[in-house]
Backbone as a chain_set.jsonl record, in Angstrom:
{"seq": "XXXXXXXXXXXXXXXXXXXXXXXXXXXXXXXXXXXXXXXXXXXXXXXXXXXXXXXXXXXXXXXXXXXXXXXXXXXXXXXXXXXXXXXXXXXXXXXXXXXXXXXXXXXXXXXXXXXXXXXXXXXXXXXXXXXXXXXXXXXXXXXXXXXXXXXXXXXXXXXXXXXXXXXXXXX", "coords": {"N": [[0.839, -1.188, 0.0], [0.446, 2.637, -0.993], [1.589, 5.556, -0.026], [0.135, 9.15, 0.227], [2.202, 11.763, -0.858], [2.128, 14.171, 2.264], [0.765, 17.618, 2.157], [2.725, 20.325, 2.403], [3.382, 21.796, 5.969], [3.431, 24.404, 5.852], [1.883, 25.254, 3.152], [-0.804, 23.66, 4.082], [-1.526, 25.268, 6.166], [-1.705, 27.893, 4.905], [-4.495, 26.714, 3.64], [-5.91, 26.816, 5.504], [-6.91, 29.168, 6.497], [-9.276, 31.058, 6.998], [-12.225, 32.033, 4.923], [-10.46, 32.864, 2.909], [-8.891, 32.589, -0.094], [-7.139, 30.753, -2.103], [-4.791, 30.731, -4.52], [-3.303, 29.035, -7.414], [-0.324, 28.366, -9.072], [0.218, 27.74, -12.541], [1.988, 24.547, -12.921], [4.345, 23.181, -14.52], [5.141, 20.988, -16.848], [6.217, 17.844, -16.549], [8.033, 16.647, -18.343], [9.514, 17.976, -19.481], [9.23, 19.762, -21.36], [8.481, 22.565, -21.276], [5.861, 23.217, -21.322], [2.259, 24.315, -20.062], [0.174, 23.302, -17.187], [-3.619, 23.133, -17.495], [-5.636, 25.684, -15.627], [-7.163, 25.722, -12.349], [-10.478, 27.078, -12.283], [-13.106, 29.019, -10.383], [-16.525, 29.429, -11.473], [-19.742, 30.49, -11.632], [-22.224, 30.61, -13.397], [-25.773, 31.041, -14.995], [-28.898, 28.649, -15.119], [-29.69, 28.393, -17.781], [-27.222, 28.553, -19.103], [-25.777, 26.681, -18.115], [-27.141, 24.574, -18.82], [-26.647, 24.64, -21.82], [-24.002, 24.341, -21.707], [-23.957, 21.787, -20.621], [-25.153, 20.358, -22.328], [-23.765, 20.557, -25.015], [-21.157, 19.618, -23.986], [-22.373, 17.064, -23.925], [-22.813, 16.195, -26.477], [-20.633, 16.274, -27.705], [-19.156, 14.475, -26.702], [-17.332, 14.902, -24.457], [-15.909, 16.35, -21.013], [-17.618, 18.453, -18.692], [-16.516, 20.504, -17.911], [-14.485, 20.785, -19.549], [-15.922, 21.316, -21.859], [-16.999, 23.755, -21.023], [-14.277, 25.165, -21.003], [-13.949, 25.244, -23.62], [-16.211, 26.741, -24.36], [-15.825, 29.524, -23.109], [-12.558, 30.011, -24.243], [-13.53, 30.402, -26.921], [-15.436, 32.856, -26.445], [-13.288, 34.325, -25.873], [-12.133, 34.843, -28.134], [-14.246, 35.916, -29.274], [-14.32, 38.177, -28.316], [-12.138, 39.342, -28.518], [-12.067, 39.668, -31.486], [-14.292, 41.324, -31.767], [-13.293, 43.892, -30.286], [-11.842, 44.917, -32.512], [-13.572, 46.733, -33.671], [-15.325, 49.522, -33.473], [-18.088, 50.789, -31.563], [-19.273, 53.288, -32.349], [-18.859, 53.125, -35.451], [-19.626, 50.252, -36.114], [-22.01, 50.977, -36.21], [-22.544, 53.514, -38.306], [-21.617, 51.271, -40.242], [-24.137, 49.844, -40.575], [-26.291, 51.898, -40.951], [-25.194, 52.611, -43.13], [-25.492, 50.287, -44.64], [-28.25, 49.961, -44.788], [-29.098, 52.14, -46.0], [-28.398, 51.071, -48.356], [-30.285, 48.837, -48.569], [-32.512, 50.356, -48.747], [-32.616, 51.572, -51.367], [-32.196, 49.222, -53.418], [-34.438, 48.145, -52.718], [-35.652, 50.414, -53.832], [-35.233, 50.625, -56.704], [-35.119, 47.763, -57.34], [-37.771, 46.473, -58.045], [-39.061, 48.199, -60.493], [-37.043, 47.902, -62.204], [-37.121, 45.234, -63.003], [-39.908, 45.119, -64.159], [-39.336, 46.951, -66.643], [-37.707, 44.928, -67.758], [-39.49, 43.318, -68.417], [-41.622, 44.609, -70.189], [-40.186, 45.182, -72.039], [-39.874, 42.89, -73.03], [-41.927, 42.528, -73.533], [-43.166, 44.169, -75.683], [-41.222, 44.62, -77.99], [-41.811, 41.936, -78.81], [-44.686, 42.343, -79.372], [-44.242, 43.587, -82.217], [-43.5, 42.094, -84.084], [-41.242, 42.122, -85.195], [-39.47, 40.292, -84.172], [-37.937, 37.059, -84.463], [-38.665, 35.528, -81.809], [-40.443, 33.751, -78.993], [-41.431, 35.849, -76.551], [-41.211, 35.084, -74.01], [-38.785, 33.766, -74.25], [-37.153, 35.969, -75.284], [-37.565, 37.484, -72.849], [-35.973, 35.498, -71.293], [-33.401, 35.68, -72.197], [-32.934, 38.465, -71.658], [-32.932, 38.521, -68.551], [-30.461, 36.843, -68.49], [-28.24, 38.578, -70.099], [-28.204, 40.899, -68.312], [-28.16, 40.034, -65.583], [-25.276, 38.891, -65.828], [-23.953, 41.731, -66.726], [-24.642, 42.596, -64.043], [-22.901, 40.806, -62.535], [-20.716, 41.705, -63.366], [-20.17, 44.154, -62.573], [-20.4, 44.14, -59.792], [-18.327, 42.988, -59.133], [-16.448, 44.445, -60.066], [-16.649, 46.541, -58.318], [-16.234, 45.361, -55.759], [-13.607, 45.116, -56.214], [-12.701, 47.624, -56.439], [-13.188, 48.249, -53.949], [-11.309, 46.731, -52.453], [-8.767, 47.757, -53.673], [-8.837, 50.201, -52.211], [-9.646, 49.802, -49.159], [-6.734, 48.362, -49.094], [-5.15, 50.436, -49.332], [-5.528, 52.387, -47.9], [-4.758, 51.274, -45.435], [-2.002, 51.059, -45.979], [-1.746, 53.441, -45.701], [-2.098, 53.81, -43.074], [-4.274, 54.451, -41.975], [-8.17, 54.07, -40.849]], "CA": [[0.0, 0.0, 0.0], [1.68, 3.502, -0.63], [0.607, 6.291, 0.645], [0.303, 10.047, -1.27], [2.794, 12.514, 0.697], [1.061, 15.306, 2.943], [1.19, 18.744, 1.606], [3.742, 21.196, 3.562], [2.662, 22.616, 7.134], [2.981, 25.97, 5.523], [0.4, 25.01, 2.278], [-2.335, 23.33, 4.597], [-1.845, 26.632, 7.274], [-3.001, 28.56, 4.031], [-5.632, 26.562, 2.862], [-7.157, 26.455, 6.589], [-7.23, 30.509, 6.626], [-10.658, 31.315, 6.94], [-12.851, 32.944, 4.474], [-9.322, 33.267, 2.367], [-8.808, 31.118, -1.39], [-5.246, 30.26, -2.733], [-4.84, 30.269, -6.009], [-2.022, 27.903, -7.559], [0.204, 28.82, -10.143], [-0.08, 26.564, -13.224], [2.788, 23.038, -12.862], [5.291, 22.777, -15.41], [5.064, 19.422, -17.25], [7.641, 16.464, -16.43], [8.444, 16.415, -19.795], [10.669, 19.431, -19.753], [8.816, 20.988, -22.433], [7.533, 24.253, -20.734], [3.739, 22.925, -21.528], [1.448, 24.214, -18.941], [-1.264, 22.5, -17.059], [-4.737, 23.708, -17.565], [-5.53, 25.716, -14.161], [-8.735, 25.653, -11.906], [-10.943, 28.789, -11.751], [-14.799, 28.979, -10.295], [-17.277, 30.451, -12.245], [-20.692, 30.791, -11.222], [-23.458, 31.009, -14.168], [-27.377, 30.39, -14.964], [-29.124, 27.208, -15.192], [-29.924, 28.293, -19.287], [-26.254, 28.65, -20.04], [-25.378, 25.66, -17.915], [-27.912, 23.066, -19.168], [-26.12, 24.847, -22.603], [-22.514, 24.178, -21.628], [-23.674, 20.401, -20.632], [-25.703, 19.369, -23.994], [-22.637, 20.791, -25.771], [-20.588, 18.733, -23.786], [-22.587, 15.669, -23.867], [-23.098, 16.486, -28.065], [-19.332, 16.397, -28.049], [-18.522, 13.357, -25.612], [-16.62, 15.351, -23.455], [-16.871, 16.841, -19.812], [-18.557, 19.765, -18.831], [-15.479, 21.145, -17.634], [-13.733, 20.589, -21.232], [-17.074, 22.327, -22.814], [-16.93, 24.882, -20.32], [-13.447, 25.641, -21.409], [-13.821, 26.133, -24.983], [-16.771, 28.186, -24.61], [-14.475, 30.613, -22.941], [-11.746, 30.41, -25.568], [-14.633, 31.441, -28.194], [-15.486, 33.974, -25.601], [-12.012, 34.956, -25.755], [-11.504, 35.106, -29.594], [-15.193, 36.842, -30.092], [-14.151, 39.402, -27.594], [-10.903, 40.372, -29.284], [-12.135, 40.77, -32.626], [-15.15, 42.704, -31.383], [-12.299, 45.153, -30.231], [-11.632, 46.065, -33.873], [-14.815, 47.365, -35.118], [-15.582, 50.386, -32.395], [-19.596, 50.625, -31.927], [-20.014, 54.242, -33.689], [-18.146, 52.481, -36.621], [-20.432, 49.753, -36.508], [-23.802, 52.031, -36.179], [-22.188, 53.709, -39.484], [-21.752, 50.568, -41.226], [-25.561, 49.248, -39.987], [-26.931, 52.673, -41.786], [-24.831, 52.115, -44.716], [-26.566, 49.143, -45.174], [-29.717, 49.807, -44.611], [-29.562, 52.705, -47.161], [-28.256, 49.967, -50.248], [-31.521, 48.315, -48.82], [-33.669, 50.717, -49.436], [-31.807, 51.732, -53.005], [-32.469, 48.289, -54.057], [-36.122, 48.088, -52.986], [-36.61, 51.349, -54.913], [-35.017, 50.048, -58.027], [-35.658, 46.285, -58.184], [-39.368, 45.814, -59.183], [-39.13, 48.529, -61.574], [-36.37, 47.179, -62.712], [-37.872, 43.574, -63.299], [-40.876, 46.029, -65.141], [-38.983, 47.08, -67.538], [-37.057, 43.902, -68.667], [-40.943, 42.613, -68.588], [-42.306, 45.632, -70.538], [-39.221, 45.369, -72.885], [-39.842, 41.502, -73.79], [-43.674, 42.185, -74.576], [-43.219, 45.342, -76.624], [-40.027, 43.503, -78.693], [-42.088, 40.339, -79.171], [-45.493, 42.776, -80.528], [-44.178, 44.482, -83.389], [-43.367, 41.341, -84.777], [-39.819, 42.091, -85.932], [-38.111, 39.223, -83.643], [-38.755, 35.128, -84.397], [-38.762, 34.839, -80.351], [-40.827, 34.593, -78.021], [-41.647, 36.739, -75.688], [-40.558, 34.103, -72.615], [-37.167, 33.335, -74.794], [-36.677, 36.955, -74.942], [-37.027, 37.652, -71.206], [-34.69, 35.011, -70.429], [-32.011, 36.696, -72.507], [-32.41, 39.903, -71.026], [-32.141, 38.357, -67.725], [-29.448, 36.53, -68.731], [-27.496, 39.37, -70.151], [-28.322, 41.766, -67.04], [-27.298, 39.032, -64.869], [-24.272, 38.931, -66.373], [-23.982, 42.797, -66.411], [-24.791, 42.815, -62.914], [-22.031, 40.08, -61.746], [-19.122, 42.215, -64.005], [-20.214, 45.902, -62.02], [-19.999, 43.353, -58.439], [-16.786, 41.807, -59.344], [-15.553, 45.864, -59.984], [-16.952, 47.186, -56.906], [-15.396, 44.726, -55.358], [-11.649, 44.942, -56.903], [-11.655, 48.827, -56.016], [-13.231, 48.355, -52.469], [-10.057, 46.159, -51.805], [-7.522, 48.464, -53.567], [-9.197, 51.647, -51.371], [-8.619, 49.239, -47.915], [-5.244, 48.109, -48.866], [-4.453, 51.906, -49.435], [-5.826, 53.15, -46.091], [-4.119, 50.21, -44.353], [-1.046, 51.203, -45.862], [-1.451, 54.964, -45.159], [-2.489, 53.858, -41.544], [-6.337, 55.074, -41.67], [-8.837, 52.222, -40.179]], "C": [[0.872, 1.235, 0.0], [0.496, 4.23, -0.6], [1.044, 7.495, -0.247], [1.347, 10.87, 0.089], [2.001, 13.565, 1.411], [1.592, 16.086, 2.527], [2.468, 19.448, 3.271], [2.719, 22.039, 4.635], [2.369, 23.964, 6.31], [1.687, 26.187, 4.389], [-0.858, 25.018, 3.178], [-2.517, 24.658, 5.641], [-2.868, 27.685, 6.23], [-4.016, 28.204, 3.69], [-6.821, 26.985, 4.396], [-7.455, 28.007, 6.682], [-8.754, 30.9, 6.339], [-11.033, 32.287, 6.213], [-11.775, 33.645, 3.229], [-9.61, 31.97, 0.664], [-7.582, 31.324, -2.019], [-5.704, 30.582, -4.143], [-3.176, 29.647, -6.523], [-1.686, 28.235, -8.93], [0.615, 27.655, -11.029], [1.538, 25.732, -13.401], [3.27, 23.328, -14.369], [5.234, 21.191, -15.557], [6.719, 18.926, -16.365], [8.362, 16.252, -17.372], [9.5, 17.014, -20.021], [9.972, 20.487, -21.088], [8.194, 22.339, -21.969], [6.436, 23.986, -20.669], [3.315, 23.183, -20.045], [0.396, 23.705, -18.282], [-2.393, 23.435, -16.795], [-5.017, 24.706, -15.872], [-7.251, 25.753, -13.778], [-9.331, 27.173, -11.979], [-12.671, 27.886, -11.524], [-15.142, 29.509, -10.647], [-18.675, 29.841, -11.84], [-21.597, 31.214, -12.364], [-24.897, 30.232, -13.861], [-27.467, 29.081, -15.27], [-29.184, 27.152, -16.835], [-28.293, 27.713, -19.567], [-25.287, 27.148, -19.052], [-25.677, 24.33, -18.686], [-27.084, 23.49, -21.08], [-24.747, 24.077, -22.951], [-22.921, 22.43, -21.542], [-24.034, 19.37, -21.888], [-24.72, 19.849, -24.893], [-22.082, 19.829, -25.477], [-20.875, 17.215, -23.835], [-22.894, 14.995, -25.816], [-21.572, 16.37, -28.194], [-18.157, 15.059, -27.521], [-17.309, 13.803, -25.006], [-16.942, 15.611, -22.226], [-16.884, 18.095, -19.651], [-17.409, 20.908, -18.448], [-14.397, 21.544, -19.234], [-14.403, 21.673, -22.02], [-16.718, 23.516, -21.717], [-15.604, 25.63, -20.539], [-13.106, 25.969, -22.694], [-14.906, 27.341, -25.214], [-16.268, 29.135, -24.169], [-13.691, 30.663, -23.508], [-12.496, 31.02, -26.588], [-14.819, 32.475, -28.02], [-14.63, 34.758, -26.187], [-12.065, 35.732, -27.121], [-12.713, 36.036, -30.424], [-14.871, 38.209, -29.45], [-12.819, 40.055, -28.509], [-11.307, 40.739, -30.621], [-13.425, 41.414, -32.641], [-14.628, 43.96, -31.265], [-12.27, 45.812, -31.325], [-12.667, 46.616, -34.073], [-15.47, 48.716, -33.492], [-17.177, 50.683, -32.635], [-19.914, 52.192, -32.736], [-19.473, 53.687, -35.335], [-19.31, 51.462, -37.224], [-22.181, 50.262, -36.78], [-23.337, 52.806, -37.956], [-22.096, 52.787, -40.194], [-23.35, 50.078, -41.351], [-26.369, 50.321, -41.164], [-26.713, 52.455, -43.131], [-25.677, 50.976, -45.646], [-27.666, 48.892, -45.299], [-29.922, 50.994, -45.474], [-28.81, 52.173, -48.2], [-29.484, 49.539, -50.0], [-32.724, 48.786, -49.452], [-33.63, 51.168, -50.799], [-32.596, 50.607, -53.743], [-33.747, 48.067, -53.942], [-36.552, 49.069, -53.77], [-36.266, 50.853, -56.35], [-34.991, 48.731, -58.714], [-36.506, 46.42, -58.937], [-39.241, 46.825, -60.425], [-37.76, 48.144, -62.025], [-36.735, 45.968, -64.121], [-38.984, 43.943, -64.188], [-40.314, 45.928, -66.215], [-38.83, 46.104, -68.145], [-38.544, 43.368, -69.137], [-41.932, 43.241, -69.994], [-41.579, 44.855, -71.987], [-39.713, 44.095, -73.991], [-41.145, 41.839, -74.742], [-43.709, 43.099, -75.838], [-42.445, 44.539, -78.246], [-41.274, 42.445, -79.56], [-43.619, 40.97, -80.279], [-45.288, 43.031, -81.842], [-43.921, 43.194, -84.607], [-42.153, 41.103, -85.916], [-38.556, 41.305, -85.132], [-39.012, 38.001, -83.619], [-38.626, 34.561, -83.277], [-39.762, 34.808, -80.371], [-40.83, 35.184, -77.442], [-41.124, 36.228, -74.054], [-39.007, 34.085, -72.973], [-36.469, 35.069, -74.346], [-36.374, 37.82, -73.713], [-36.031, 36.73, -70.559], [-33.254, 35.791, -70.756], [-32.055, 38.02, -72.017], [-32.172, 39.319, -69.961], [-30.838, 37.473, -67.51], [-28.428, 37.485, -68.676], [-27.642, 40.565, -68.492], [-28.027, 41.133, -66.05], [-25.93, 39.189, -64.852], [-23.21, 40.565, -65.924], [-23.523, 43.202, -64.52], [-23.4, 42.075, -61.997], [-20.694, 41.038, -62.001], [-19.522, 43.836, -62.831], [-19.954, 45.103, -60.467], [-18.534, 43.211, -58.113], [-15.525, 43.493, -59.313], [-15.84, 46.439, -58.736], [-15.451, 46.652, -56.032], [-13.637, 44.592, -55.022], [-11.652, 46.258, -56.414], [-12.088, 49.068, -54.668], [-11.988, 47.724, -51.791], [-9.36, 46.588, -52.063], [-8.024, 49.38, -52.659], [-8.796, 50.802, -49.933], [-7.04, 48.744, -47.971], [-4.674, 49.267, -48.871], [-4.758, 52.479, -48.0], [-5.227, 52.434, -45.262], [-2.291, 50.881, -44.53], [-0.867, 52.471, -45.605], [-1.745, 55.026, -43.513], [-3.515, 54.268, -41.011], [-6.875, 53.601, -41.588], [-10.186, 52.335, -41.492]], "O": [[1.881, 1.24, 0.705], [-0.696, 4.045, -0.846], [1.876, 7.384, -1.148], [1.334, 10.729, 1.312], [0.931, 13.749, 0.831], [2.792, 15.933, 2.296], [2.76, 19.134, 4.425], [1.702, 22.677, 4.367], [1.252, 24.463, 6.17], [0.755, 26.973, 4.558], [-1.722, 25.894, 3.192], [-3.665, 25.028, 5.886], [-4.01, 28.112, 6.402], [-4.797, 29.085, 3.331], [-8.01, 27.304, 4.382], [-8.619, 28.123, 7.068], [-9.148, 30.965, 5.174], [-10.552, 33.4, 6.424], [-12.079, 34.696, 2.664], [-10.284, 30.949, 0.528], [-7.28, 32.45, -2.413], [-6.83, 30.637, -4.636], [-2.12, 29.897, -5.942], [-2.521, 28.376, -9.824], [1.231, 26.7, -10.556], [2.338, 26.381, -14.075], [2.486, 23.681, -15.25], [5.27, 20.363, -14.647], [7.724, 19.448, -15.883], [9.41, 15.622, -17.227], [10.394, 16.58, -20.749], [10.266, 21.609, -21.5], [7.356, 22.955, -22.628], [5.804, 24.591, -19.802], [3.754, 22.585, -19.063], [-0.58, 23.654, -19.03], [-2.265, 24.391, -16.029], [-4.429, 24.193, -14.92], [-8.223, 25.793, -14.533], [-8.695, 28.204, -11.758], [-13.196, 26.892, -12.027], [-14.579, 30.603, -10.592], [-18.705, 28.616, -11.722], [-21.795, 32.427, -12.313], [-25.186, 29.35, -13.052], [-26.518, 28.376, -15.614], [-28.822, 26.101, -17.364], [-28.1, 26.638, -20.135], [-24.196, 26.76, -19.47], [-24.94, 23.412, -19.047], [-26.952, 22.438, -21.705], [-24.434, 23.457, -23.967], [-22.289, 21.703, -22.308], [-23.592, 18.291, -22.282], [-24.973, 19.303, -25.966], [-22.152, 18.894, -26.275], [-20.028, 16.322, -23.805], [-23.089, 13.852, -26.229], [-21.38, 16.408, -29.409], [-16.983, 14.801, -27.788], [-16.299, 13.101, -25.045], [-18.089, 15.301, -21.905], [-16.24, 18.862, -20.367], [-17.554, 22.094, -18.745], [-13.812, 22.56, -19.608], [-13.873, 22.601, -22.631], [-15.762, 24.181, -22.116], [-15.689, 26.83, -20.275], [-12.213, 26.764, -22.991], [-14.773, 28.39, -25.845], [-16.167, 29.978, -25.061], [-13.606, 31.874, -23.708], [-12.14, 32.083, -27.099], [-14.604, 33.319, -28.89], [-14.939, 35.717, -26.895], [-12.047, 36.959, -27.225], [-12.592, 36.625, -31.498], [-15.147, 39.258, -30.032], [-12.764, 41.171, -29.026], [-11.051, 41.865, -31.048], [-13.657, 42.113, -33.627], [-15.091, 44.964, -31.806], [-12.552, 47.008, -31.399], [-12.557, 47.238, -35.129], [-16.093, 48.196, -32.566], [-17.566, 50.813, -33.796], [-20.736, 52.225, -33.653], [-20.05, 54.172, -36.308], [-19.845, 51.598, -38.324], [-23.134, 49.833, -37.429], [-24.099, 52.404, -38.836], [-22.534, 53.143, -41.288], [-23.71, 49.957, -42.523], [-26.971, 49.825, -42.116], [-27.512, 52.211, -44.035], [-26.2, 50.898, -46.757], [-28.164, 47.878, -45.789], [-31.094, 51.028, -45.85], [-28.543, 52.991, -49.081], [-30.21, 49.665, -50.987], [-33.556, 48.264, -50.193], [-34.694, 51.139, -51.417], [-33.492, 50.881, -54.541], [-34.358, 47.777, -54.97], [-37.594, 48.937, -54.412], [-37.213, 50.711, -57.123], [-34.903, 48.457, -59.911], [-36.412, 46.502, -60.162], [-39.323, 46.246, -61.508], [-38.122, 48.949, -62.884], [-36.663, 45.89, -65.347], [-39.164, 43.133, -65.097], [-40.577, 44.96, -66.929], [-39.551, 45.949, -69.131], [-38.656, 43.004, -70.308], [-42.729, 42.568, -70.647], [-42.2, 44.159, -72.791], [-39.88, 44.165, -75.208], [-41.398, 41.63, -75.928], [-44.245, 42.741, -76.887], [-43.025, 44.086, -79.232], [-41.427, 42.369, -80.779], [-43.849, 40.531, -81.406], [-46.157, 42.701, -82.649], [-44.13, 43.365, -85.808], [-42.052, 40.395, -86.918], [-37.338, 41.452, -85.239], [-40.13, 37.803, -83.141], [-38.476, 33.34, -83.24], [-40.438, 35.402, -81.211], [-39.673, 35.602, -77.499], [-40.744, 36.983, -73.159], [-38.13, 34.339, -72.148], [-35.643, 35.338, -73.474], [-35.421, 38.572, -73.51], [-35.378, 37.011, -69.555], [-32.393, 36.279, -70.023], [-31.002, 38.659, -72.022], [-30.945, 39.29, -69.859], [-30.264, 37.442, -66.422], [-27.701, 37.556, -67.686], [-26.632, 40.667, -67.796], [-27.389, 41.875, -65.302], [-25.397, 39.633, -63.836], [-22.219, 40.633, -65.197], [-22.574, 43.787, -63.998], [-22.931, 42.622, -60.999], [-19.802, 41.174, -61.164], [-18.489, 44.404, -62.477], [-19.046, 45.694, -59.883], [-17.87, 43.315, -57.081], [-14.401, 43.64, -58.832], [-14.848, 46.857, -58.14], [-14.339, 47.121, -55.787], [-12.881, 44.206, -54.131], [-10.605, 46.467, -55.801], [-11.533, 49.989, -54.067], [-11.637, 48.123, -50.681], [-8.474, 46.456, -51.218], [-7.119, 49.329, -51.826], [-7.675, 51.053, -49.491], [-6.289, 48.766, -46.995], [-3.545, 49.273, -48.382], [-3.94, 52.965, -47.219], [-5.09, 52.943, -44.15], [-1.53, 51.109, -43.59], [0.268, 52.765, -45.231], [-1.644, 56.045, -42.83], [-3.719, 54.447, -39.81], [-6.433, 52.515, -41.965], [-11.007, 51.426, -41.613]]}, "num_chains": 1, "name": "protein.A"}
């Protein structure tokens, strides 16, 4: 039978300090590699984000302690790149976007009119051997088309204009 050794008088004097909590600085492997061991902390949440943390963990076949430690790394990694984007920044991009929305609701349907208008008019006069269905696909075909090449440019000079402000040091 072996026995485990007893901690040092001076350890167990601290732990018995009343109303006091240690905390233990994280063990260097055996290995020699520097690797640190995970350390303890208490945390205290709701029953939602518990019964959360445990059907994660039991969806993952791990323990709740395991799940409970990557949702804090996520934590971690949503919190830092939240940092970049400062909230009047994001309230400016939010508007931005919500006036292309309304842009595009004013100019879709008539839009979609026209090409509609265009096919039937085209197809009356009786100077094209389409139809009138054939001929609306080719317009939305071609305007499709149209539409992907003006995307694809946006696009190309929204990324030279950030690589230029990045390199002039503007956010």
């Amino acid at each position: 039978m072996t026995t485990q050794p007893h901690a040092s008088s001076e350890s167990r004097e601290g732990l018995r300090q009343a109303g006091k909590r240690t905390t233990r600085t994280p063990a260097k492997s055996r290995n020699g590699s520097g690797a640190e061991r995970l350390s303890l902390i208490g945390v205290k949440v709701d029953k939602a984000l518990r019964a959360e943390i445990d059907e994660y963990a039991k969806t993952h076949g791990i323990t709740r302690s395991r799940a409970a430690g990557q949702f804090l790394q996520i934590a971690r990694e949503a919190l830092r790149a939240r940092e970049g984007v400062p909230a009047g920044k994001a309230e400016e991009i939010l508007e931005a976007l919500e006036g292309v929305r309304t842009v595009v609701e004013l100019v879709g349907p008539p839009t979609f009119g026209l090409l509609r208008l265009l096919a039937h008019w085209a197809t009356q006069s009786g100077g094209l051997k389409v139809s009138e269905d054939e001929l609306l696909a080719e317009l939305r075909t071609v305007a499709g088309d149209e539409w992907e090449q003006a995307l694809s440019e946006a696009e190309r000079d929204l990324h030279l204009a950030l690589k230029k402000a990045r390199t002039e040091g503007r956010p």
